[in-house]
N, C-alpha and C positions, 0 to 999 in steps of 0.2 A: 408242846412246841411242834412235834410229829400233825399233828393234826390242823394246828396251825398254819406250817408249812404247807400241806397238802391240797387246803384250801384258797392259799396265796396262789401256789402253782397251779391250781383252778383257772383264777383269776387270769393269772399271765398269760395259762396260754391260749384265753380265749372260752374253754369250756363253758366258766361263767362269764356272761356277757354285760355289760355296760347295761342299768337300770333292774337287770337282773335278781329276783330275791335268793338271798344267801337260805339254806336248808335251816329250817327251825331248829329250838334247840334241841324237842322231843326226837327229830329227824337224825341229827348228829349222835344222841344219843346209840339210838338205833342202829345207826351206821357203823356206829365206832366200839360200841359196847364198853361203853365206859359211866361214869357220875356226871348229873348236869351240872357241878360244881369243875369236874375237869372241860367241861365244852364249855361253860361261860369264864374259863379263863383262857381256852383258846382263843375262844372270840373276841376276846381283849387285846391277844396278839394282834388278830387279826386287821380289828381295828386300829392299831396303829401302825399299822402298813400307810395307813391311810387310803387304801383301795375298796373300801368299804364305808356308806353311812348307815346309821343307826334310827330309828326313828321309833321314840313312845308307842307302840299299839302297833306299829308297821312291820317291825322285823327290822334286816340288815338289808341293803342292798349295793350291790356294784357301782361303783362311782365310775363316772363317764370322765376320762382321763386322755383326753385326745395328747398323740405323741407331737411335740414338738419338731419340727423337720429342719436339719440342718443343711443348707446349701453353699457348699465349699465355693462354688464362682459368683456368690452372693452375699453373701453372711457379713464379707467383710470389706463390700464396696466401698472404696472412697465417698461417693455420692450420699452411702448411708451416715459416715461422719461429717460429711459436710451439711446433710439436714440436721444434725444435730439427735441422731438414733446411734446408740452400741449395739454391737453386735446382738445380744441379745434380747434385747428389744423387740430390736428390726426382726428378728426370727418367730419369737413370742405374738408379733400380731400378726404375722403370716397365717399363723395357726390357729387364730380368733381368741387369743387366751388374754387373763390380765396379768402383767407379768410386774413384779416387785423386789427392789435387790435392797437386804440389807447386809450394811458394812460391817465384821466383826471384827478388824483390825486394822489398824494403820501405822506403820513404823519402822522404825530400822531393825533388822535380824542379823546373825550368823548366817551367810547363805547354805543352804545342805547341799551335801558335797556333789548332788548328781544335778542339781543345778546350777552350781559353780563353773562343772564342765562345760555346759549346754550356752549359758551365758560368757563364758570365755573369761572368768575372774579365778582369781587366789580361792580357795577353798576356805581359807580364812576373814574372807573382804565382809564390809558389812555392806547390805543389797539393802532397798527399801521393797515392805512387803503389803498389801493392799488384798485381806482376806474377805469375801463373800457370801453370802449364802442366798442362792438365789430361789424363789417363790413362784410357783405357775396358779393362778388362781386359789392362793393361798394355801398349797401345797408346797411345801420344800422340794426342790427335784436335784438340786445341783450346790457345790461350796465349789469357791476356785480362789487361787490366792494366786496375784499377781508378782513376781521377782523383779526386780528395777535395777540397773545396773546405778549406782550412787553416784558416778561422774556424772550421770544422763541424767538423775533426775534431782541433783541440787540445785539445780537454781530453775524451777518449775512447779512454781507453790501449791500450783492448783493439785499436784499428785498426790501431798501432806491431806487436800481436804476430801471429807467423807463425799462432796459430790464435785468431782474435776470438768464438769460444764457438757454441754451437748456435747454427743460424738462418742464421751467416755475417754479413757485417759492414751487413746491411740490419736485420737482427732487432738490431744493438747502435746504429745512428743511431735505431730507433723508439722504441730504450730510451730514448734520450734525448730522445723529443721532433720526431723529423723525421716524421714518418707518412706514408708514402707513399701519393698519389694514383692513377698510373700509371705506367707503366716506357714508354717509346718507342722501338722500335727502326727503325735503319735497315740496311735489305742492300745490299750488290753481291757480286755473284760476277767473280771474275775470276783468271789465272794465278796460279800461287806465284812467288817469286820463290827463287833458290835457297836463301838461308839462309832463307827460312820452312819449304820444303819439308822442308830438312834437321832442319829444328824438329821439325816433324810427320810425322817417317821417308815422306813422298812422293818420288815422281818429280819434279824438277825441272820446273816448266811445269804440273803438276797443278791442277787446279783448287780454291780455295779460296775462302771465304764469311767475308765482313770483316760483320762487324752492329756498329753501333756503338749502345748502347742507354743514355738516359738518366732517372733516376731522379729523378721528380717528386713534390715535398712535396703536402701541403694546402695550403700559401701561395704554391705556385705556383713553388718556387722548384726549381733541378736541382743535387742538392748531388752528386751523382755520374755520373760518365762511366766505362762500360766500354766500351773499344777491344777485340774480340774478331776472331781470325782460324781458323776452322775447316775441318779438312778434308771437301770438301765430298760425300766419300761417305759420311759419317758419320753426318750428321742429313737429319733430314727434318721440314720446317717447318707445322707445324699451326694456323691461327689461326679463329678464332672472329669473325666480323663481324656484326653488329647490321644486320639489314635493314630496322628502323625508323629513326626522326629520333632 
């Protein structure tokens, strides 16, 4: 895992480069002084970073992993839900990539207690939850589960179905009447923990980027919470700050 790691932290921070060949195994060997048996099981970690391909007779090499770019006075234009693109989408082709979301849950939950507050409900209420796991050219990069406040989204079928129609399910609350003010996000970077890593084919330990962002009406109210957990070589964070009052 030591070796593993070292080789991932290669990767990230550039030492090894995009199309780059990973060190043989003789070479790890050598480097590391250890059994080819313990480097072709690092290399196993390695490979499921997924920052690395494998090829018969070629070796390993660096996968070209271009970072998604997020733009806060963009990402989440009206214009982009009235074409009929979500947010991530509309982000995903900015950056030439092919981008694919599958749905791992839809239904009513328990809301957890720190988005009970954030949503403005009873710690006890039941929320409706819309979990994700989203795809950059067949790479996992990203999960996020959407929080629904249950007044807001009962009588709005389309949020029940695994695809709520162009726009995504911001462009079907405006259909109804919620208009959104501003979206708020908040970041921490910190470790993966194993099953996340294993989520988002990382290293164990790898670092990841939780933003929990909420979704603010014209009345002021936050009918939606998305809990997002990304990998954090993935994106890169763009925002726009106003240097007036």
């Amino acid at each position: 895992m030591q070796i593993a790691e070292e080789v991932v932290g290669q990767i990230q921070a550039g030492v090894l480069k995009p199309g780059e060949l990973i060190p043989s195994e003789s070479e790890l060997v050598r480097t590391y002084g250890v059994s080819g048996g313990t480097i072709r099981k690092a290399m196993a970690e390695v490979r499921a970073s997924g920052l690395v391909e494998t090829r018969h007779g070629k070796g390993s090499t660096v996968v070209d992993r271009p970072p998604v770019r997020h733009r806060s006075s963009d990402r989440f234009r009206r214009s982009h839900r009235q074409g009929g693109k979500a947010a991530y989408l509309a982000e995903s082709a900015q950056s030439g990539a092919t981008a694919e979301v599958k749905v791992l849950h839809i239904g009513p939950v328990e809301v957890p207690a720190e988005i009970a507050d954030r949503l403005g409900v009873d710690a006890a209420a039941q929320v409706l939850a819309r979990r994700r796991l989203y795809l950059r050219n067949g790479t996992p990069v990203e999960t996020a589960t959407s929080y629904l406040s249950w007044d807001v989204v009962k009588d709005i079928p389309e949020l029940f179905a695994e695809n709520p129609g162009g726009g995504g399910i911001y462009a079907r609350l405006e259909d109804h009447g919620h208009e959104f003010a501003e979206f708020v996000e908040t970041l921490q970077a910190r470790p993966s923990s194993k099953v996340e890593a294993a989520e988002l084919a990382l290293t164990s330990g790898a670092p990841v980027i939780r933003l929990v962002r909420e979704a603010v009406t014209t009345s002021g109210r936050v009918v939606e919470v998305c809990d997002t957990l990304m990998a954090a070589d993935q994106f890169v964070f763009q925002y726009r700050i106003p240097a007036a009052d």
